[in-house]
ZALOSE-999831 format. One record per residue: x, y, z of N, C-alpha, C, O in turn; residue in one letter. Coordinates in steps of 0.2 Angstrom, whole numbers, plus 5000, padded with zeros to 4 digits. Layout:
<recs>
REC   n.c1   n.c2   n.c3   ca.c1   ca.c2   ca.c3   c.c1   c.c2   c.c3   o.c1   o.c2   o.c3   residuo
REC      X      Y      Z       X       Y       Z      X      Y      Z      X      Y      Z         a
...
</recs>
This chain:
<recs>
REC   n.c1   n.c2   n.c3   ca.c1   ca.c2   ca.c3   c.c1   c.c2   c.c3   o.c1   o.c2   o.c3   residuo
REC   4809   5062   4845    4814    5066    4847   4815   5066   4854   4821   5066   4857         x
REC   4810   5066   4857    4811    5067    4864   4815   5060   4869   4819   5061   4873         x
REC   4812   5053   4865    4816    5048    4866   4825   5048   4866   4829   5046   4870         x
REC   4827   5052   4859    4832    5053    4858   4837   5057   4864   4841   5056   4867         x
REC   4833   5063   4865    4838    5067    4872   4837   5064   4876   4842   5064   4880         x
REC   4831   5059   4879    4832    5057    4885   4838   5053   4887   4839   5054   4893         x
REC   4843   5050   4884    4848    5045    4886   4854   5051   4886   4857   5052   4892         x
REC   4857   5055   4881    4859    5060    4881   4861   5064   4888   4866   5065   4891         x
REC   4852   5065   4889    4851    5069    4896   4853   5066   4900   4856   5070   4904         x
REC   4854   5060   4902    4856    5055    4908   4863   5056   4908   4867   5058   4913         x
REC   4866   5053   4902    4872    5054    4901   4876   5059   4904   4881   5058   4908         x
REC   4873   5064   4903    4877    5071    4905   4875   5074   4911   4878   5079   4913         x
REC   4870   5070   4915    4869    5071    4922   4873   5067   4926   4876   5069   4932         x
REC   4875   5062   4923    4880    5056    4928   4887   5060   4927   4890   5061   4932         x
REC   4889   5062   4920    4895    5065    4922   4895   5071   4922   4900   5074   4922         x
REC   4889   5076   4924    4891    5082    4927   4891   5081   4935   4894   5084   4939         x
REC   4886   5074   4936    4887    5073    4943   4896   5071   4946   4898   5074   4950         x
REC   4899   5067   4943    4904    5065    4942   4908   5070   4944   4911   5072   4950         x
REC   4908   5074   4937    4913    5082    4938   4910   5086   4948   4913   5088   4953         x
REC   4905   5087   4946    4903    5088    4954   4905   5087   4959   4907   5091   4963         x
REC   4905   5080   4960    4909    5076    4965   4917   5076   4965   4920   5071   4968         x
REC   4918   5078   4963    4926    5079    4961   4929   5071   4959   4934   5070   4961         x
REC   4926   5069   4956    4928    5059    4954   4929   5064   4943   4926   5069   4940         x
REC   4934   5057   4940    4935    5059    4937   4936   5051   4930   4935   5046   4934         x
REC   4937   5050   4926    4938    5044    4925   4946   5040   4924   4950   5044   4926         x
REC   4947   5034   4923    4954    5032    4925   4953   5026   4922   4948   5025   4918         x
REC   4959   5021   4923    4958    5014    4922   4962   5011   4924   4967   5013   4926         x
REC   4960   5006   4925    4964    4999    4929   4964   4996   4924   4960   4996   4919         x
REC   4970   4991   4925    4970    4984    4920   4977   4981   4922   4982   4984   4924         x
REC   4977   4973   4920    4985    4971    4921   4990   4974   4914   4988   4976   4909         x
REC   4997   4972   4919    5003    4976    4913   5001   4969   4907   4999   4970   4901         x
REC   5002   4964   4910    5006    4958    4906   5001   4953   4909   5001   4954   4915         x
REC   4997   4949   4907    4995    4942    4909   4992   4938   4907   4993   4939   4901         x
REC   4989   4933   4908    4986    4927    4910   4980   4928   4912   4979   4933   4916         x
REC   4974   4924   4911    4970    4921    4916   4971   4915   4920   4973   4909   4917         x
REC   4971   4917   4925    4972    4911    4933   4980   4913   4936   4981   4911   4942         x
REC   4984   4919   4932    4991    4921    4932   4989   4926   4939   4984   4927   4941         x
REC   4994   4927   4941    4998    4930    4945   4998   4939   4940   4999   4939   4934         x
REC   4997   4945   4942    4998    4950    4938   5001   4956   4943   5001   4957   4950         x
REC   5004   4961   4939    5004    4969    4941   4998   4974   4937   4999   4976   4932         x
REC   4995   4974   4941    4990    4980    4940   4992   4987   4940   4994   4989   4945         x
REC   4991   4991   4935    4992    4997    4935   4984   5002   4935   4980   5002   4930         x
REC   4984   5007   4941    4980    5012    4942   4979   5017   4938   4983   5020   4942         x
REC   4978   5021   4935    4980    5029    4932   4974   5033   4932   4969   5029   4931         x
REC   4973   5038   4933    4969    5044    4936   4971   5050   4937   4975   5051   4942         x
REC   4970   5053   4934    4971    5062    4935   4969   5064   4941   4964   5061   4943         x
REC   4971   5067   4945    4969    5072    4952   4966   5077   4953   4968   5083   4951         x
REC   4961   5075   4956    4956    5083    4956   4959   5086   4963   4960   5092   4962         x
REC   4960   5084   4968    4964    5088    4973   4972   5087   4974   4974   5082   4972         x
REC   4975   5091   4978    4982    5089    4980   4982   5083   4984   4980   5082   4989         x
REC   4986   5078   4981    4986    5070    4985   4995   5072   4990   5001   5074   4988         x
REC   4993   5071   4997    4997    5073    5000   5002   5069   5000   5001   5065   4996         x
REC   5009   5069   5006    5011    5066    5005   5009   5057   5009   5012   5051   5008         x
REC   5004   5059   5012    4999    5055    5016   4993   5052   5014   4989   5050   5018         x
REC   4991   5052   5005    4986    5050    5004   4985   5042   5004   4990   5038   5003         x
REC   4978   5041   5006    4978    5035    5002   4973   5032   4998   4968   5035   4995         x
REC   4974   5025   4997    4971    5023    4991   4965   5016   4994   4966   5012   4998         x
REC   4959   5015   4989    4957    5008    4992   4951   5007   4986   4945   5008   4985         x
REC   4957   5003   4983    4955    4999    4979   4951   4992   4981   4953   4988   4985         x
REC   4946   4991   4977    4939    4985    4976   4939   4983   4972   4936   4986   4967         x
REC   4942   4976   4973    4940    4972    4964   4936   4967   4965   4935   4965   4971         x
REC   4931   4965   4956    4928    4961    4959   4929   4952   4963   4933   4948   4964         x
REC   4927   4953   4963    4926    4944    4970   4930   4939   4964   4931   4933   4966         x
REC   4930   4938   4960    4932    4933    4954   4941   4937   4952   4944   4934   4948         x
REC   4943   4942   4956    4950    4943    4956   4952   4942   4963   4949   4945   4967         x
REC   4957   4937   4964    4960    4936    4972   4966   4941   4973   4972   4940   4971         x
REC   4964   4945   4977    4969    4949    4979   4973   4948   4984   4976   4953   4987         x
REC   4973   4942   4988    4975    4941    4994   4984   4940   4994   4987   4938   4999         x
REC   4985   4940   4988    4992    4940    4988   4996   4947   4986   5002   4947   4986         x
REC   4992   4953   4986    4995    4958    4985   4998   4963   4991   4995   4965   4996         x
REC   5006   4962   4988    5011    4965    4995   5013   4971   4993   5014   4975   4997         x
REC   5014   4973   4986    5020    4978    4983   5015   4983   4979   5010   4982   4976         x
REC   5019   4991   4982    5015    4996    4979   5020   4999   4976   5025   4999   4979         x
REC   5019   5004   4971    5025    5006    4967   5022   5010   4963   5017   5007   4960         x
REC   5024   5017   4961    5022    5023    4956   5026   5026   4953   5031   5029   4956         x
REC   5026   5028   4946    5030    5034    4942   5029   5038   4944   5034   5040   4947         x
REC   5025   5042   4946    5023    5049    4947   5022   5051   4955   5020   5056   4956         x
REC   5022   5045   4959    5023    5046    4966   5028   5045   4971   5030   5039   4972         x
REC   5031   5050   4975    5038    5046    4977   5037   5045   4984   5031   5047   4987         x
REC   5042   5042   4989    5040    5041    4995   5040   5034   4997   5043   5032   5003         x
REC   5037   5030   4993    5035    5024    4997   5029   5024   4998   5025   5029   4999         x
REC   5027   5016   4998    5021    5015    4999   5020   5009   5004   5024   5005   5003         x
REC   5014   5007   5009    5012    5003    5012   5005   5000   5010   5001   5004   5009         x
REC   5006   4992   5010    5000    4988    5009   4995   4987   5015   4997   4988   5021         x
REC   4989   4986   5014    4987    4981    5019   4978   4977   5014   4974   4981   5011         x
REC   4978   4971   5015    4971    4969    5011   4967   4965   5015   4969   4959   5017         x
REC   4962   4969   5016    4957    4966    5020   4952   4962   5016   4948   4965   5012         x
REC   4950   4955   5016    4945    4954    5008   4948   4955   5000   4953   4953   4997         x
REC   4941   4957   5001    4942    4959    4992   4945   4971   4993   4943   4976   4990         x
REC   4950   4970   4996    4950    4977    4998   4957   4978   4998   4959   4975   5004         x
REC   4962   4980   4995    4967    4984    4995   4969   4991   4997   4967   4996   4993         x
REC   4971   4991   5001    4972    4998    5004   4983   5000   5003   4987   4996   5004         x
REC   4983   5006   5000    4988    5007    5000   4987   5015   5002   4983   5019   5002         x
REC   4994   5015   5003    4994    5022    5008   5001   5024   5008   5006   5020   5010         x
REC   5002   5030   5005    5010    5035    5003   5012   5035   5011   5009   5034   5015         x
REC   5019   5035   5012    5021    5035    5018   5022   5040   5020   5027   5041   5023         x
REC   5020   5045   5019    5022    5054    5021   5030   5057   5017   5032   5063   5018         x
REC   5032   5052   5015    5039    5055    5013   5041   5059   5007   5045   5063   5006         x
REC   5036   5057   5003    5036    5062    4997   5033   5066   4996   5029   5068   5001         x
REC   5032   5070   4989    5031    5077    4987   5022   5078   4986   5020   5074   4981         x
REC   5019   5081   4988    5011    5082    4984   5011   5082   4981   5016   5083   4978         x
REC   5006   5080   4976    5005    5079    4970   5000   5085   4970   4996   5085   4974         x
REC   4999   5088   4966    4995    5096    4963   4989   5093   4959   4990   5088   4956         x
REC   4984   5095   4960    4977    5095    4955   4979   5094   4949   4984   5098   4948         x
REC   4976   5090   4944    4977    5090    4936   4980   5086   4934   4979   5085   4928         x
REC   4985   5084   4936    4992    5078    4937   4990   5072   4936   4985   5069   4940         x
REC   4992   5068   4929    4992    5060    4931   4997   5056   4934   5003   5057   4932         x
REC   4993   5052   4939    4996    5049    4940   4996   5042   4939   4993   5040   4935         x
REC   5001   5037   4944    5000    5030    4941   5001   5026   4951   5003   5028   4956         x
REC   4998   5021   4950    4997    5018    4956   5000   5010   4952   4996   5008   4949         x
REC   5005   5005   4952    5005    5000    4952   5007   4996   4960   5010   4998   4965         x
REC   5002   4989   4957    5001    4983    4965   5001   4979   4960   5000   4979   4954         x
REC   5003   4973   4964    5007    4968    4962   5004   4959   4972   5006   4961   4977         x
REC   5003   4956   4971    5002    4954    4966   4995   4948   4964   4995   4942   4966         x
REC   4990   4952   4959    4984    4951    4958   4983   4946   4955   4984   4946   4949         x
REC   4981   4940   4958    4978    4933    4955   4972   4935   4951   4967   4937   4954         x
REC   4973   4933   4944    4966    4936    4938   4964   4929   4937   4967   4924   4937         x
REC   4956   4929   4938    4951    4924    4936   4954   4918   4930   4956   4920   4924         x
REC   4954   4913   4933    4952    4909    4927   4947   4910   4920   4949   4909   4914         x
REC   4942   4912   4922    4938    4913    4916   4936   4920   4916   4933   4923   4921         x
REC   4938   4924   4911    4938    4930    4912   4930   4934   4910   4927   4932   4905         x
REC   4929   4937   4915    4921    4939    4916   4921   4944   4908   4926   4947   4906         x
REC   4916   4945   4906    4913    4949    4899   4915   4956   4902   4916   4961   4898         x
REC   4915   4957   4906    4914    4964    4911   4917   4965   4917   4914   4961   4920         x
REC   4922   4969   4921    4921    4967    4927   4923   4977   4929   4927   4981   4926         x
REC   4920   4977   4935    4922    4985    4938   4926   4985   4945   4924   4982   4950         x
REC   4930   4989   4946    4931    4990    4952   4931   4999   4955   4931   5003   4950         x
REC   4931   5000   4959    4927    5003    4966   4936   5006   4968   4940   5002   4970         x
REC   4936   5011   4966    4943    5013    4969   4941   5020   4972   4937   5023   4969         x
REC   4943   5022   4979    4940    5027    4985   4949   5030   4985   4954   5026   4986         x
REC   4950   5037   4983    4958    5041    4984   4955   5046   4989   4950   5050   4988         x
REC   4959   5046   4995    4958    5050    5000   4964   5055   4999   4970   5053   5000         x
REC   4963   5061   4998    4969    5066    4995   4975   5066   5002   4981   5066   5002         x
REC   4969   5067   5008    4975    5068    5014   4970   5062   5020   4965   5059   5019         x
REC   4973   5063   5025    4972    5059    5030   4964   5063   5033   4960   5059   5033         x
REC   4963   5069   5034    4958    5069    5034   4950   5070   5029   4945   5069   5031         x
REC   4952   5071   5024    4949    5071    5017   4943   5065   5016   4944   5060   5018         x
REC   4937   5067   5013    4933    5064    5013   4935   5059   5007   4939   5062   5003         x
REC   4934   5053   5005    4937    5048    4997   4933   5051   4993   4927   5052   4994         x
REC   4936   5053   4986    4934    5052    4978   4930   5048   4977   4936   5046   4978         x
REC   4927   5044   4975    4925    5038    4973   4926   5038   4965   4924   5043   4962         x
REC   4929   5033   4961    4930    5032    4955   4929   5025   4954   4932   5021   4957         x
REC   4923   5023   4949    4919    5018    4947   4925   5018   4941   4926   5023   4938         x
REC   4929   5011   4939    4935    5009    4935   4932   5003   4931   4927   5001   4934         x
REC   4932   5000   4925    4931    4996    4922   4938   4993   4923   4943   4996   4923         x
REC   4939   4987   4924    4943    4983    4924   4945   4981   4916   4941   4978   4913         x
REC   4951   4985   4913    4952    4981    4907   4955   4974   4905   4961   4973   4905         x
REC   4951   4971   4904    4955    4964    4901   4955   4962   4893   4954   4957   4890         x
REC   4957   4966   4890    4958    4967    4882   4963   4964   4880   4964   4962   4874         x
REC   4968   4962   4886    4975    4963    4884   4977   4955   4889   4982   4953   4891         x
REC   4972   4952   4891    4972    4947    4896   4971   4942   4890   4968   4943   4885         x
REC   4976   4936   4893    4975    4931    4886   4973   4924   4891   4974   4925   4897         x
REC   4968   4918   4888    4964    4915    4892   4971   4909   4894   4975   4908   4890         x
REC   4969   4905   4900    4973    4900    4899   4974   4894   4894   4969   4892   4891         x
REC   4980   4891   4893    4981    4886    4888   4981   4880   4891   4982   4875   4888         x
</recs>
């Protein structure tokens, strides 16, 4: 028995830690693609605090997605406009102050564009997404599993 709760127990430590931390779960994955293709990546996550009109974003994929070609940033549920910059394996986007807050509890959507997906698609892959609600704001950290379920391999 005791065996039994131990994992349980764990379970509900990481996501009460989670909730804690004010991090929440979400997902990434491409709309439409290929492996070796070219994609648009879509973000989604609910908000634990007010995302200003000055938040930003800084997504981390893994080293087997090249993101060195992502320019375009673009959301349903955020208006304003948005600004690129990728340093690495690091995307950074960032609202341009023109739009409206977004209120705690809210989902939202983050699309970028444009994401070169691995040749051989890894069994697993996670990224590292940090939301900074306002410019002085400490980041969220959200641990994202990369879905590639819908990723078809090259021919």
């Amino acid at each position: 028995m005791y065996w039994r709760l131990k994992p349980a127990f764990l379970l509900s430590l990481v996501v009460g830690a989670q909730v804690a931390l004010g991090q929440s779960a979400g997902s990434l994955g491409p709309l439409a693609s290929r492996a070796g293709q070219n994609a648009v990546y879509a973000l989604r996550f609910v908000t634990q605090d007010t995302l200003s009109p000055a938040a930003r974003f800084e997504l981390i994929l893994p080293r087997a997605f090249d993101v060195s070609g992502v320019q375009l940033a673009s959301s349903r549920a955020m208006d304003g406009g948005f600004s690129v910059v990728v340093a690495q394996d690091t995307v950074r986007i960032s609202r341009s102050g023109l739009g409206k807050a977004v209120p705690p509890g809210e989902a939202v959507d983050l699309l970028f564009a444009a994401v070169k997906n691995p040749k051989e698609l890894p069994g697993t892959a996670q990224a590292t997404v940090r939301v900074f609600p306002n410019p002085a704001a400490e980041p969220h950290v959200l641990l994202i599993a990369v879905a590639m379920d819908g990723m078809r391999t090259e021919q």
